[in-house]
N, C-alpha and C positions, 0 to 999 in steps of 0.2 A: 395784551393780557388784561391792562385794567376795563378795555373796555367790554372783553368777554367777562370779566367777573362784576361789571356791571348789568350789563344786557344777559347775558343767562350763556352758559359754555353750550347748552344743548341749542341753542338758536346757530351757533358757528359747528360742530361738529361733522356736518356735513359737508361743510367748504375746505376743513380742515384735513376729513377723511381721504375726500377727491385729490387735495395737492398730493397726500402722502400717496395713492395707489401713482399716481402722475409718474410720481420720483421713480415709485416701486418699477412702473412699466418700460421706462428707460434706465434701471438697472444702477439708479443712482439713490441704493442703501445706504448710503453716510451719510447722503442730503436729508436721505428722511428722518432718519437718525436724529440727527441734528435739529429738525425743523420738532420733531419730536421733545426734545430734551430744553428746547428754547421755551413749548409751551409748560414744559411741567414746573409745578413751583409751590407754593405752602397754600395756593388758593384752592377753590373749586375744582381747579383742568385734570384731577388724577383719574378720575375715573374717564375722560376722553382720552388723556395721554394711554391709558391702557389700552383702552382700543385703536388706538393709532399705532402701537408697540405692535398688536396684536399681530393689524393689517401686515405690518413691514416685515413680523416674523415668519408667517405663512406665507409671504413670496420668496423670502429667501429660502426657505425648505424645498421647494418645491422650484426654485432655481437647479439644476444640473450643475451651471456650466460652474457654479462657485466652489465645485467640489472635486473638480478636474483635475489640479496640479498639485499637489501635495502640500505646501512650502503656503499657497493662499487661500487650501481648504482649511489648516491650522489654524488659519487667523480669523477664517470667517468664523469656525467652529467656536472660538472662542469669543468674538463679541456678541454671536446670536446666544451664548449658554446664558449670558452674562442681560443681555436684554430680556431674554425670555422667565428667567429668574425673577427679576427687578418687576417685572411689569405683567407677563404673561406667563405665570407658572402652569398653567393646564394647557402649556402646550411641550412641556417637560418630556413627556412619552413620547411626541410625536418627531422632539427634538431626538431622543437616545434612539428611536427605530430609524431614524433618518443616519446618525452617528455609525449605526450597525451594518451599514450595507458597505461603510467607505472601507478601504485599504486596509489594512491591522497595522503593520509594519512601519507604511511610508506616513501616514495619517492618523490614528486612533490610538497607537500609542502615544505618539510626541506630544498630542491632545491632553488624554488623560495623566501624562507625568508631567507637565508643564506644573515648573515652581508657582507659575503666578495664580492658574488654577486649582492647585494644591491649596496656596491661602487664603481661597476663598473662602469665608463664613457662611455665605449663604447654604441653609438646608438643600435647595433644589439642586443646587450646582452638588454639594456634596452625594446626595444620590444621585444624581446623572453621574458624574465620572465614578462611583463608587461601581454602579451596573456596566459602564462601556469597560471599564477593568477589571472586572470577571470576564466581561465578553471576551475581550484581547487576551488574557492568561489562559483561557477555554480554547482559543485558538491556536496560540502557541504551544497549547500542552501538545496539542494533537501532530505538529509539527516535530516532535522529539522522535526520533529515529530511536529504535531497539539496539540496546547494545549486550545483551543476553544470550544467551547459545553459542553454538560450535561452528565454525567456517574452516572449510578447508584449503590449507595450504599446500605449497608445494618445496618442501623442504627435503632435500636429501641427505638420511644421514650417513649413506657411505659415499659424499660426494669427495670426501680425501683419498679414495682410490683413483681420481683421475687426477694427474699432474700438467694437464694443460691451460697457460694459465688466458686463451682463446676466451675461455668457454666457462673455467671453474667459478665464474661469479655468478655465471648465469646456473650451472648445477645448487649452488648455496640461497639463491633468490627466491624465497619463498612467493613471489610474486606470479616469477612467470614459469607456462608449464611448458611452453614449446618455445627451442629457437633455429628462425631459418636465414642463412646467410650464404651469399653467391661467395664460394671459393675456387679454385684451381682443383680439377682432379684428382692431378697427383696429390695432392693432400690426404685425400677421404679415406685412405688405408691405414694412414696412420692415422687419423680419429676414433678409427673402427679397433685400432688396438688399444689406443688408451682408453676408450670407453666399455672395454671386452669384459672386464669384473661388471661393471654395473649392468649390462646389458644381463648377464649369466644370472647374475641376483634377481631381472625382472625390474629394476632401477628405471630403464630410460630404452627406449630403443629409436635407433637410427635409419636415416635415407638419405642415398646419395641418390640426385636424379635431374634431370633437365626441366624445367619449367614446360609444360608443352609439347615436350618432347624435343625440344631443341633449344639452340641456346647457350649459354652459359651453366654451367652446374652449380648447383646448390648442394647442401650439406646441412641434414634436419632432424635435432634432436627432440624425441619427448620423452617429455617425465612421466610415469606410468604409476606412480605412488603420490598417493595423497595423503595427507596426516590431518586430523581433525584437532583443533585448538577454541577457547574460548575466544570469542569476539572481543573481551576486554583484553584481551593477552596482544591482541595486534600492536597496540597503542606503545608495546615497549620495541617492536621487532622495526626492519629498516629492508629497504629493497630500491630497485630500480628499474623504473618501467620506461625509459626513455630510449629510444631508438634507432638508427637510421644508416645508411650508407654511400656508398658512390656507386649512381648508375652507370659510370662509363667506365671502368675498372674493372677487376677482380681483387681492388683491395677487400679486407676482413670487414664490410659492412653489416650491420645486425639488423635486423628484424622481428620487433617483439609484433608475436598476436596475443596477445593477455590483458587485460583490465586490470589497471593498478589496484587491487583491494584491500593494501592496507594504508597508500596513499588516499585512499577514498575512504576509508573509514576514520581516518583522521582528519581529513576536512570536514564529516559528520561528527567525528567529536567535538569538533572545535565550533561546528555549529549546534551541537547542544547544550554546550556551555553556556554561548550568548544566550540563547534562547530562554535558558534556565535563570539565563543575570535578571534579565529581563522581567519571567516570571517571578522572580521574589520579590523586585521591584516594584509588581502589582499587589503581591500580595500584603504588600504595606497598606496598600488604599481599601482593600475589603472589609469587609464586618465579616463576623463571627461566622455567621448565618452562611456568607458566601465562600466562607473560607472551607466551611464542612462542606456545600456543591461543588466545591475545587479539589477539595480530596476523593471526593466520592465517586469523579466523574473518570479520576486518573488512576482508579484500582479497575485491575483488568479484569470481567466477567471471569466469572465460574466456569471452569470448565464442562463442557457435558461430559456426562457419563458415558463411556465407549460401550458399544453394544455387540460383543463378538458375534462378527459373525457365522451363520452355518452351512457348510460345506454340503452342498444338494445335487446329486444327477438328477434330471426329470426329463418326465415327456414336456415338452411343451403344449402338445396336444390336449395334457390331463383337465379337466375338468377340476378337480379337485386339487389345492396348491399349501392343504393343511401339512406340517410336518409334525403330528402328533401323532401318524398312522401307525399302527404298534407292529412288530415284524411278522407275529403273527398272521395278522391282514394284509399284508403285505406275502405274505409267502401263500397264501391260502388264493389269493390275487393271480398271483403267479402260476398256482397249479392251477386254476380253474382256465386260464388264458394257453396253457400249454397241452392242457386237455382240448379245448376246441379248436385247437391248431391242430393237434393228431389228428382228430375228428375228421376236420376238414383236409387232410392230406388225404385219410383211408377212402376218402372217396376221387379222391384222382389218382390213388396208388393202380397200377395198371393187375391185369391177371394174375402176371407174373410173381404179382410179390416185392417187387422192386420199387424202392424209393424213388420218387424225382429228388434230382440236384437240385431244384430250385426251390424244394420246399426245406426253408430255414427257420432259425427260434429268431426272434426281437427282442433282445435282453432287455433291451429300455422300451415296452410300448404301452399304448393306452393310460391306463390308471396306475402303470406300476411305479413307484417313486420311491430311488435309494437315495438316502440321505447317509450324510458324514463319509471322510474318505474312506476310514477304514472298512466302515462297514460296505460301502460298496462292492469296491476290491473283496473285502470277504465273501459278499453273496454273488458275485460276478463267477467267482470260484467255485461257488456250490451250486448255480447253475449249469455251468459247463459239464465239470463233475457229473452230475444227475443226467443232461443233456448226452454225454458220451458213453453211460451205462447203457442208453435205450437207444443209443445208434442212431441218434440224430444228428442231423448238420447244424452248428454254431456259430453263427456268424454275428462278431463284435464289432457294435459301431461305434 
C-alpha cells in the first residue's frame, strides 16, 4: 500500500483488477473480497477498491450457481447487498432484479426479514430490502386462497330416520356423498328397509350389485341432496374421509369416493394464516408509498356490468343481424315472402286446382328475424293462424 500511495494507485490498478477477475473466474469471491478489503484504507486506493468491489459484484450476479440452494443463496445475498452498498451502489437495481427472480418462500423472504439486515443503516440496503418486501408480500398476497361464497355439502338432515349404525356416520358426514362397500347379500334387504324413509323423501338412493357383473356384492349408497353453506362455516364443522377395507373377506370394508372439502379447506386456512403472518411481517419494512401499492393491488377489480342477454330465432342465412327491426317490417317482411311463395306455387298448381304436398311456408327464412321468446311464440302462432285460414301447408322447423 505504501508503495502504491507512493508510485500512483492508477500505475497498479491494472494488476490489481486482473488478480481480482483471476479470483472471480475460479469462483474464489471471499479471496477477492479479501484481497479487496486488504487494499482499502484512509489513502488514495478508494476509488480502485470501488472498482475492484465493482468487478467481483457483477461476477457474482451473474454467477447462477450461488443462487441454487437456499440456505447459501441467503448468505451470498447478503454480503453482495452489503459489498455493493459500501462500494458499488449503482449496481443497487441490478442487485434487486437479480433478488427478484430467486424463490419467495425458501430465499427472499428469510433475505429481507434477516435481523442483521434489518439493522442495516445503510440507505441502499434500506431501499433494496424495502422493494424485495413489496415484491414478496405482492407474491404472497396472490397466494391467499378465497375463503368467501357457498360450497356445497352433503349433510342429511333426516339422517336419524336410519338406525343403522353401519352406515349413520357416513349419512351425517357432510363430506362424503357416496358409499360403496363389499357386503353379503343377504344383508342388502335389510339396508333397503332401513334406508326406505330416506329413499321416499328423495334423501339417498341405493344399489345392490356385482362389480362387473360378478363377484362378490357390493351395497351403494348416494346422497341425492346438497345443502349450500358459506366457505367460512366449514372451519367449525368435522367429517371423515378416510377409508378402506379387506380384500379377501366380506368383512364391512368402506369405500369413500369423495374429496375431503372441509379437510382441505382447513389446510387452506391454516395456510392463509401463515401466509398472512408473514405478510404483516413485510409490511413492517415498507414505506408509506408501498403500503398504499400493497392495498391497491389486493382490492378486487370492479365488476363489469352484466349485459342481459336477448333472446333471438334467426335465419342464419339473413344478411341483416340488426335487432332493432320494428314488427311492423318484419310482418310486412313476411307478407311480402308469402305472397311470392303463393306466387310461385300457382304456377306449379296443376289444372285441377289442387295443391302440391310439397309446396310449404318457412316460418324462419330469408330476412325474417323474430326476436324475444315471447314474441316469437306469439308470431309463430299468428302465422300458422293466417297460414291455416288460406289452406296452406305449415311446416315448423
Amino acid at each position: 500500500k505504501a508503495i502504491c500511495d507512493k508510485v500512483g494507485w492508477d500505475s497498479f490498478e491494472m494488476t490489481f483488477g486482473a488478480a481480482v477477475q483471476k479470483l472471480c473466474d475460479k469462483k474464489d469471491y471471499d479471496g477477492a473480497i479479501l484481497l479487496m478489503r486488504a487494499l482499502s484504507g484512509p489513502s488514495g486506493s478508494n476509488g480502485v477498491c470501488n472498482r475492484l468491489a465493482t468487478t467481483v459484484a457483477r461476477n457474482q450476479l451473474a454467477d447462477q450457481t450461488l443462487f441454487r440452494v437456499a440456505t447459501i443463496a441467503i448468505q451470498n445475498l447478503k454480503k453482495l447487498v452489503l459489498i455493493i452498498s459500501e462500494h458499488c451502489p449503482s449496481l443497487t437495481q441490478a442487485f434487486i432484479e437479480k433478488a427478484k427472480t430467486l424463490d419467495v418462500g425458501s430465499i427472499l423472504y428469510p433475505f429481507v426479514t434477516d435481523a442483521n439486515i434489518r439493522m442495516s443503516t445503510s440507505t441502499y440496503v434500506k431501499n433494496a430490502t424495502s422493494t424485495l418486501a413489496l415484491v414478496c408480500a405482492q407474491n404472497l398476497q396472490s397466494q391467499i386462497t378465497a375463503t368467501t361464497g357457498t360450497v356445497a355439502i352433503w349433510s342429511l338432515s333426516n339422517a336419524h330416520l336410519s338406525s343403522n349404525t353401519l352406515y349413520s356416520s357416513f349419512l351425517r358426514d357432510p363430506c362424503q356423498k357416496e358409499k360403496d362397500w363389499k357386503v353379503r347379500k343377504s344383508d342388502h334387504a335389510g339396508f333397503q328397509r332401513d334406508l326406505q324413509q330416506l329413499i321416499r323423501r328423495g334423501d339417498v338412493s341405493v344399489k345392490s350389485y356385482q362389480p362387473l357383473g360378478r363377484g362378490a356384492y357390493h351395497f351403494r349408497i348416494t346422497k341425492l341432496r346438497s345443502v349450500s353453506v358459506p366457505i367460512s362455516s366449514l372451519i367449525s364443522r368435522t367429517c371423515s374421509c378416510s377409508g378402506g377395507g379387506s380384500r379377501y373377506s366380506y368383512a364391512y370394508g368402506t369405500s369413500v369416493s369423495t374429496t375431503c372439502l372441509i379437510n382441505r379447506h382447513k389446510t387452506s386456512s391454516s395456510r392463509n394464516s401463515d401466509v398472512q403472518r408473514k405478510i404483516d411481517t413485510l409490511k413492517r419494512l415498507l414505506t408509506p408509498t408501498q403500503l398504499s401499492q400493497l392495498a391497491a393491488r389486493s382490492r378486487p377489480p370492479a365488476a363489469a356490468r352484466a349485459v342481459p342477454a336477448v333472446a333471438s330465432v334467426r335465419n342464419p342465412y339473413a344478411r341483416s343481424s340488426s335487432t332493432t327491426t320494428s314488427i311492423a317490417a318484419r310482418a310486412a317482411a313476411l307478407a311480402a315472402h308469402q305472397a311470392a311463395r303463393r306466387s310461385s306455387s300457382a304456377l306449379r298448381t296443376p289444372v285441377g286446382g289442387k295443391r302440391q304436398a310439397s309446396d310449404v311456408i318457412d316460418l324462419l327464412d330469408d330476412e325474417v328475424q323474430v326476436q324475444g321468446v315471447v314474441g316469437s311464440a306469439e308470431a309463430i302462432r299468428k302465422r300458422v293462424k293466417a297460414a291455416a285460414d288460406k289452406g296452406d301447408i305449415v311446416e315448423i322447423e
